[in-house]
C-alpha positions, -999 to 999 in steps of 0.1 A, spaced: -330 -421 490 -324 -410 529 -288 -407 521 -289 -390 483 -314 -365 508 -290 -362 538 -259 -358 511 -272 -326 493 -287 -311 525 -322 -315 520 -340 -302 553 -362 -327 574 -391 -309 564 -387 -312 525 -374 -346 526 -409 -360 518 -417 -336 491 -381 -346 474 -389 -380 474 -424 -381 463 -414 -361 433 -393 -392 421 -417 -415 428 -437 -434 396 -465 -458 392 -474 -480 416 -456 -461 438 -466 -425 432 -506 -440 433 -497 -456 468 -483 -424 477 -510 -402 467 -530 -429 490 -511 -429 518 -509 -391 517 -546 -389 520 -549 -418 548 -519 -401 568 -526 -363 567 -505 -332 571 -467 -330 588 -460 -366 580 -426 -376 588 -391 -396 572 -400 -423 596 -436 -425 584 -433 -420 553 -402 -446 554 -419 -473 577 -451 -470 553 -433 -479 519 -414 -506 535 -448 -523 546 -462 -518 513 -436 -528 492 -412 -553 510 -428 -586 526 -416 -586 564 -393 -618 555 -377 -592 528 -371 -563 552 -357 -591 574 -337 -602 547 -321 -570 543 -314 -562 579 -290 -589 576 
């Protein structure tokens, strides 16, 4: 997603909005969550660092490091 974003120019402060938009399910009723928890101006790294906790196990994000 960071790279479709960066590829057509998406600005740093719309990358959120683009990506919530194509979220569905589970993840669009995390999001909506998360949204609430995390409040205004949140940012790629939150937003990023966030769904990776929620959806990949650490030995997962570990996994893909690699």
């Amino acid at each position: 997603m960071k790279n479709l974003l960066e590829a057509v120019s998406v600005p740093a402060e719309d990358q959120i909005k683009m990506a919530k938009i194509q979220l569905t399910d589970v993840a669009r009723t995390w999001w909506l969550a998360e949204e609430e928890n995390l409040g205004e101006d949140i940012t790629w790294k939150q937003f990023s660092d966030s769904f990776y906790e929620s959806f990949f196990p650490e030995l997962a994000r570990k996994d893909m490091e690699e």
